[in-house]
C-alpha positions in Angstrom: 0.0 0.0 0.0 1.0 3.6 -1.0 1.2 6.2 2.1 1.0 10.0 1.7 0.4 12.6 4.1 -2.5 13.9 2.0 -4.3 12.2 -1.0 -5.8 14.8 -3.6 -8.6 13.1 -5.8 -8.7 15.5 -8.7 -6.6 17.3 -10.6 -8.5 20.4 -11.4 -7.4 24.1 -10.5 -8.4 23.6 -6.7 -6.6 19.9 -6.5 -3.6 21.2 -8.1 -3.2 24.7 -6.4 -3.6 22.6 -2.7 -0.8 20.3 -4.4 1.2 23.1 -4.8 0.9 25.3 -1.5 1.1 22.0 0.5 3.9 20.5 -0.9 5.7 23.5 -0.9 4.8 24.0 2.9 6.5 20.5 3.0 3.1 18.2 3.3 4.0 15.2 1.5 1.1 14.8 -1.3 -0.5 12.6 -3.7 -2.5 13.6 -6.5 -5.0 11.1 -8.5 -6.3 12.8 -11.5 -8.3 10.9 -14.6 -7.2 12.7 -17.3 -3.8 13.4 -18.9 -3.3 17.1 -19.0 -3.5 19.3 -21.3 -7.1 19.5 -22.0 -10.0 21.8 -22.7 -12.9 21.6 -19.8 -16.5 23.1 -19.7 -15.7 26.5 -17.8 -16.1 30.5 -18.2 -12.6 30.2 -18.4 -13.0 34.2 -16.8 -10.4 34.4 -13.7 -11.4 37.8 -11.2 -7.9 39.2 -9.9 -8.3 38.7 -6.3 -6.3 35.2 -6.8 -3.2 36.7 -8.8 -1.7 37.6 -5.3 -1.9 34.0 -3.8 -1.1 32.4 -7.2 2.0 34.7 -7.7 3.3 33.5 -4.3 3.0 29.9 -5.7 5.1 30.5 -8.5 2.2 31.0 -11.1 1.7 33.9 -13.3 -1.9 33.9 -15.3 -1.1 37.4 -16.1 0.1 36.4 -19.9 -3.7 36.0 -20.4 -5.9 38.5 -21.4 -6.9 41.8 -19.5 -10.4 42.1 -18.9 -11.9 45.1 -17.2 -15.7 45.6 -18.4 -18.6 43.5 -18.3 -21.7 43.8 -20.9 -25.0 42.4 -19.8 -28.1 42.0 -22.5 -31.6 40.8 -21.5 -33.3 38.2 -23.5 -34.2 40.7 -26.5 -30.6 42.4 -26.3 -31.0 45.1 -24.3 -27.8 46.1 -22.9 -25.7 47.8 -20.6 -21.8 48.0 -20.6 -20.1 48.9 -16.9 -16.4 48.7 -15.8 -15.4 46.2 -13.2 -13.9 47.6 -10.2 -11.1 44.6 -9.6 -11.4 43.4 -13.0 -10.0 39.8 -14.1 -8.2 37.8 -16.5 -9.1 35.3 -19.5 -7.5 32.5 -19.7 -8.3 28.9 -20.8 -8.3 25.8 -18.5 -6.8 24.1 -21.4 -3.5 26.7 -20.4 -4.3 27.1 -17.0 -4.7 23.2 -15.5 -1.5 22.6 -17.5 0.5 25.6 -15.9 0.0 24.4 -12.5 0.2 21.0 -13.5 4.1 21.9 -14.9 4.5 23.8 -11.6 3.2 20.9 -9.6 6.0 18.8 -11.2 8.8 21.1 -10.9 7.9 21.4 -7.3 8.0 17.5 -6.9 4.5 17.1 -6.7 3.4 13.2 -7.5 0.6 13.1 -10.1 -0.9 9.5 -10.9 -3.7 9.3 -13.8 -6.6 6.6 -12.6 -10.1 6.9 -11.4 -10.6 6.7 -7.7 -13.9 3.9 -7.4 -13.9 4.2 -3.5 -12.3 6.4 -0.2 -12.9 4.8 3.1 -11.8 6.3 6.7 -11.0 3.9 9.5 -8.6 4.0 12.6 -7.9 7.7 11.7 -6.8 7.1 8.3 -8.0 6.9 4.9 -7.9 3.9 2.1 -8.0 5.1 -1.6 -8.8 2.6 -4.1 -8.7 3.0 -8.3 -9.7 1.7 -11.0 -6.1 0.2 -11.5 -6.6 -1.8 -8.3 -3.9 0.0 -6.7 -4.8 1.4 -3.1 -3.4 4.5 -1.3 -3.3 5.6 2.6 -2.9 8.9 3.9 -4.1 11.0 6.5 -5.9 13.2 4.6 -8.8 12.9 1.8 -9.4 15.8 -0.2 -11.8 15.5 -2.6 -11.6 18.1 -5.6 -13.0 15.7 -8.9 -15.0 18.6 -9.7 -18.6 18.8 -10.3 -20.1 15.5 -10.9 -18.4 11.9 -10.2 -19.4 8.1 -9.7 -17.5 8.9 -6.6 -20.3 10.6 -5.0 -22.7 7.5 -5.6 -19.6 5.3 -3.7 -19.8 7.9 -1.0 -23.4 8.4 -0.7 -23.6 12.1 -1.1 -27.4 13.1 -1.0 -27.0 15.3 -4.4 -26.3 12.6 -6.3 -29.7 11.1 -6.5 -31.3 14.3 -7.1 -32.0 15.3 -11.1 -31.0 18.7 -12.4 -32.6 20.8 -15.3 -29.2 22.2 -16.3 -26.7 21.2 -18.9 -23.7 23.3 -19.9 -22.1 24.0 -23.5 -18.8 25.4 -24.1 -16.8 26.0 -27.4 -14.0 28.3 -29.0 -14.5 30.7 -31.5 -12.8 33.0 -33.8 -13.8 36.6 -33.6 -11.5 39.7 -34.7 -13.4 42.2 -33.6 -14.7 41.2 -30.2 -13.3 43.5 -27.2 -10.3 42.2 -25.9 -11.0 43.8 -22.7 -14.7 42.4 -21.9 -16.7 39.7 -20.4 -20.3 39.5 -21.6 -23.4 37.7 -20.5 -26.3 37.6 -22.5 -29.7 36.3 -21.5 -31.6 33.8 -23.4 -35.2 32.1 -22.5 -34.2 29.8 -20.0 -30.5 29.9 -19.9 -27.7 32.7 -20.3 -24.3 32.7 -22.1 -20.8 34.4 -21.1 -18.1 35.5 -24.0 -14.5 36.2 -23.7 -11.5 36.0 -25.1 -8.9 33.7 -24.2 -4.8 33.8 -24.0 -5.4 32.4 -27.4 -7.4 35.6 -28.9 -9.6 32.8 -28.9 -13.2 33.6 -27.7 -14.6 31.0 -25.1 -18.4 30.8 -25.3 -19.9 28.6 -22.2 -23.6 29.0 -21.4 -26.1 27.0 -19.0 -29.5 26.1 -20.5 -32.6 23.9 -19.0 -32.8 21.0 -20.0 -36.4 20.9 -20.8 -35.8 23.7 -23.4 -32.4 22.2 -24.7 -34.4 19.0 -25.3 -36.5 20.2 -27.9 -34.0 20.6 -30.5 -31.8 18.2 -32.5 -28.5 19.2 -31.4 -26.3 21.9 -30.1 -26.6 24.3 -33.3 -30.3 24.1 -34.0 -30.1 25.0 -30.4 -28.0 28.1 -30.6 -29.8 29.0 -33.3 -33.6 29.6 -32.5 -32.8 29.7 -28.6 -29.7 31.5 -28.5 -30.3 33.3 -31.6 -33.4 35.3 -30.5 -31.2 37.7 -28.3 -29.9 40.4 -31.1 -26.1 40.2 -29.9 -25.5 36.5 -28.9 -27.4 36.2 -33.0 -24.8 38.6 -34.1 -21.7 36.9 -32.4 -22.9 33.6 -33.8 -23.3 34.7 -37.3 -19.9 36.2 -37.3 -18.3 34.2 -35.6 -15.9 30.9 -36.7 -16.3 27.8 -34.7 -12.6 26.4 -33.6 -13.7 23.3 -32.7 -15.3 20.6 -34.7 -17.6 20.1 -31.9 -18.4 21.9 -28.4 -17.8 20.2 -25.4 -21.1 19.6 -23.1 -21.9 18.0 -19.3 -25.4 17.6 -18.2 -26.9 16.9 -15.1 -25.6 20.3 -13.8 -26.3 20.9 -10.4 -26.4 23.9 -7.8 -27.5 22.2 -4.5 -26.0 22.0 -1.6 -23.6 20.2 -0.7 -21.1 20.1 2.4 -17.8 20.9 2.4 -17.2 18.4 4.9 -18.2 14.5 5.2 -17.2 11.4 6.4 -14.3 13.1 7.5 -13.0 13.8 3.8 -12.7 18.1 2.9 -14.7 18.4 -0.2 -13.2 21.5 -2.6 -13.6 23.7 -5.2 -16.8 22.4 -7.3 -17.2 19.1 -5.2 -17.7 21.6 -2.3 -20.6 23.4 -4.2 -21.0 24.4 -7.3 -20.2 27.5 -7.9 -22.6 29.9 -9.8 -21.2 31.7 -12.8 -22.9 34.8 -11.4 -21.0 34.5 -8.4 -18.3 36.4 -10.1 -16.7 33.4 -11.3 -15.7 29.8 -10.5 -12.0 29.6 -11.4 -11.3 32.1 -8.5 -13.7 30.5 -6.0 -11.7 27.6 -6.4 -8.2 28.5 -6.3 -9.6 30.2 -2.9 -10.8 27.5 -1.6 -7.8 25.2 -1.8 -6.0 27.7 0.0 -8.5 27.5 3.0 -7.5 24.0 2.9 -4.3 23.9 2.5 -3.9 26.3 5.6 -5.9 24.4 7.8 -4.2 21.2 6.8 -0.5 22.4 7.6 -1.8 23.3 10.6 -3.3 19.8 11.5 0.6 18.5 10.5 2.1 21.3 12.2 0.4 21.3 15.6 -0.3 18.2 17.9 -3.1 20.0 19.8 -5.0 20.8 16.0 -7.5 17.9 16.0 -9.2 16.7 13.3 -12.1 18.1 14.6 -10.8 21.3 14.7 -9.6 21.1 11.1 -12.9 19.9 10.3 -14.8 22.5 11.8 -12.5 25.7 11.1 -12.4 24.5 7.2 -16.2 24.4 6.9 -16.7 27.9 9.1 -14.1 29.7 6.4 -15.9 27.8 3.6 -19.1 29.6 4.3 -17.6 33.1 5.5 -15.6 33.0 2.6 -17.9 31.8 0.1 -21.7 31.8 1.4 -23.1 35.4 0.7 -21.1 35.0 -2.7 -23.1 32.2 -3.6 -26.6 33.2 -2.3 -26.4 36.7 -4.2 -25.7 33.9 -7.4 -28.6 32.3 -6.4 -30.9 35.5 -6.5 -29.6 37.1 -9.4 -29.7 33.9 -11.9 -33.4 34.0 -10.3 -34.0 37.5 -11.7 -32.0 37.2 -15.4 -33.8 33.9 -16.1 -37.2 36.2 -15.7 -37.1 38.7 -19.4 -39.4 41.6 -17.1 -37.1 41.3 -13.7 -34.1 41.5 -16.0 -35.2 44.3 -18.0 -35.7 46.6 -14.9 -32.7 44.9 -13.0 -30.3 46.6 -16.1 -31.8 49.7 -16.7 -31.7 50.0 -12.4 -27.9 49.2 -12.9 -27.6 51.7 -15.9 -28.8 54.7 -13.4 -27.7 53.7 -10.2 -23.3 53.3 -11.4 -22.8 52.9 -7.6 -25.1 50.4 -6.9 -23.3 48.7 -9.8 -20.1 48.8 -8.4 -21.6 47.1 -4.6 -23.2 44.7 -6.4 -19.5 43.5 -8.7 -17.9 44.1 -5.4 -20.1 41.6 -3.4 -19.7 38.6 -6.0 -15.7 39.1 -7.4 -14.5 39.0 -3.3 -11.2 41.0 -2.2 -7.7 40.3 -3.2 -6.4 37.4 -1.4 -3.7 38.6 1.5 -0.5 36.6 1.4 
């Protein structure tokens, strides 16, 4: 049997950032990740700047990606408004991203193993992780960051898993000269909403959530974009100009936004597994890098200090979970309530429009402060 200190299931951006810090705070760690990086994921692929800080002091500079500092909303019929963000962000795809801190990981001595975790048991204070490879690992901490959806959840019985969900997410790259470099949009359509922006690439990354129930009347993913999508005026216009990069988008279903706990069965649940983060929220790719440094703290402190229960690390991990994260994601909750619904959205932008100070509270409350390092 393989031992670790810690055993990271997942290799997305918050399993590989809480490689990083830990093993550079000289936790000894284990990553078990499916896929073979690089490769392109379902994401907004937007990063807000309060993680450059942290990341910077990891070794990891997103910067060479794209600048973005304004954000263009449309309702369903293309109304619009156009407002600077107040921190601002960076676009850059996961494709570039997972793959720059997967080349850090390794430089920092990080081991990475590609199989598929069936099953992680706790007993006597310690944790058995089998794969698919019939190989099994032992450490003393489990943390689980496999992202939104796994198999894995069925093994370990989490109550989400049973639970159906009317969203399904689309994602594909697209040539466009004259989109603004600098902006991240979200337009509105019935029963969904898209977000554009340009990638490290000068590629534009389009990724939009839909219900099922409407996707499901169409053929496929273009008839789709066409009379769903295609009804508001500028997502039409983007589409008509546009050149598709891929030969075919990339797509999940069963997207879910329940709750789930960022603690069980004694394993710490981050980044998506935690909760899946709302793309109103200001976006997921920062939520997670944040979260894996909540982790990562309270896990050198568990190694570090004899009187730091488990308990303890338990507890304080799920109390900055929520602080950190909680009033971020119910404001997500209430404003996909009020874009999905043409009227409420309507008056919603032209309030923003007339009220630039409301605006800014409102960008301030989802995007978070810069992380202190």
């Amino acid at each position: 049997m393989h031992e670790r200190d810690v055993i990271i299931v997942g290799g997305g951006l918050a399993g590989l950032t809480a490689a990083l810090d830990l093993t550079q705070k000289g936790i000894g760690v284990l990553v078990i990740e499916k896929t073979p990086f690089p490769r392109h994921k379902v994401c907004g692929e937007y990063v807000s700047r309060e993680v450059i800080p942290y990341l910077k002091q990891l070794g990891v500079d997103i910067e060479t990606g794209v600048a973005i500092d304004h954000l263009l909303l449309s309702t369903q019929k293309g109304n619009s408004f156009s407002f600077q963000l107040p921190l601002g962000g960076v676009g850059i795809s996961r494709y570039a991203l997972d793959d720059l801190l997967y080349q850090r990981c390794l430089q920092e001595g990080v081991t990475i193993c590609f199989d598929t975790v069936t099953d992680i048991l706790y007993e006597k204070d310690r944790f058995e992780v089998s794969t698919l490879n019939g190989d099994t690992y032992s450490s003393s901490i489990a943390l689980a960051a496999y992202g939104k959806r796994s198999n894995l959840d069925k093994s370990l019985k989490r109550p989400f898993f049973n639970q159906k969900s009317p969203w399904l997410a689309v994602k594909a790259h697209y040539k466009h000269a004259d989109f603004p470099v600098n902006q991240v949009a979200l337009h509105n359509f019935e029963g969904g909403y898209c977000g554009l922006s340009k990638t490290e690439t000068a590629a534009v990354n389009m990724c939009y959530l839909a219900s099922y129930r409407n996707f499901s009347k169409y053929r496929n993913i273009d008839d789709f974009n066409q009379n769903v999508l295609g009804r508001n005026p500028l997502l039409n216009k983007f589409l008509t100009e546009a050149e598709p990069l891929w030969k075919s988008p990339l797509s999940i279903a069963q997207v879910s936004f329940v709750k789930k706990e960022a603690v069980s069965g004694h394993i710490l649940f981050c980044g998506d597994t935690a909760g899946l983060i709302h793309p109103l929220c200001g976006n997921g790719m920062a939520i997670a890098i944040h979260s894996a440094k909540i982790a990562s703290e309270a896990i050198v402190q568990f190694f570090k200090s004899t009187s730091y229960s488990r308990k303890s690390l338990e507890q304080d991990y799920q109390k900055h979970w929520k602080q950190e994260f909680g009033q971020r994601m119910r404001l997500g909750r209430t404003l996909q309530h009020v874009l999905l619904r043409d009227n409420l959205s309507r008056h919603l932008i032209t309030g923003l429009s007339r009220f630039p100070s409301v605006t800014r509270k409102v960008i301030q409350k989802t995007h978070g402060k810069p992380i202190s390092v």
